[in-house]
Phi, psi and omega in degrees: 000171197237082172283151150231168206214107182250167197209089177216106235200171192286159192293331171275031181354095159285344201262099190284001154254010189288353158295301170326295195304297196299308195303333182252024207236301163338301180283323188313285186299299164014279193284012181222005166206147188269116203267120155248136192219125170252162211210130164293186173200045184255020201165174179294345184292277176042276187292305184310321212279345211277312175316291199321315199272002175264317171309294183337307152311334177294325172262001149250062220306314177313344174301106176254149174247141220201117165270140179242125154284118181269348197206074140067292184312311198298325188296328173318292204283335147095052142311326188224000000 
C-alpha cells in the first residue's frame, strides 16, 4: 500500500520521547508500504520528523521524504 504521511507541527517540543514515538510508529507501517512523508520546515517538530524518516531510510531505502516550503524566509535564511 502507498501511504503518504504529513509532518507538520509546532515550533516547540515539549514531549521528551516524541523521537522514540515517531520512529516506532513509522516502523510499525515502515516493512509492508511504501511510505512517502512530506515534512514542514517551520520548527523543531519539523527538524526532528525530518531526522527520524531520514534514519529510518536508511535501513528503508523505498522510503521518500518530500520538504514542503511553506515560505520564501526558509530558503533566505538557507535552512534546508
Amino acid at each position: 500500500m502507498k501511504l503518504k504521511i504529513a509532518f507538520f507541527g509546532h515550533r516547540n517540543i515539549y514531549c521528551q520521547d516524541l523521537a522514540d514515538r515517531l520512529k516506532s510508529q513509522l516502523m510499525s507501517v515502515a516493512d509492508e508500504n511504501e511510505i512517502c512523508c512530506l515534512i514542514g520546515t517551520h520548527g523543531d517538530f519539523d527538524m526532528l520528523a525530518l531526522e527520524v524518516c531520514r534514519k529510518i531510510r536508511q535501513s528503508h531505502p523505498h522510503i521518500t521524504i518530500t520538504v514542503v516550503f511553506t515560505s520564501l524566509n526558509v530558503l533566505i535564511k538557507g535552512r534546508y
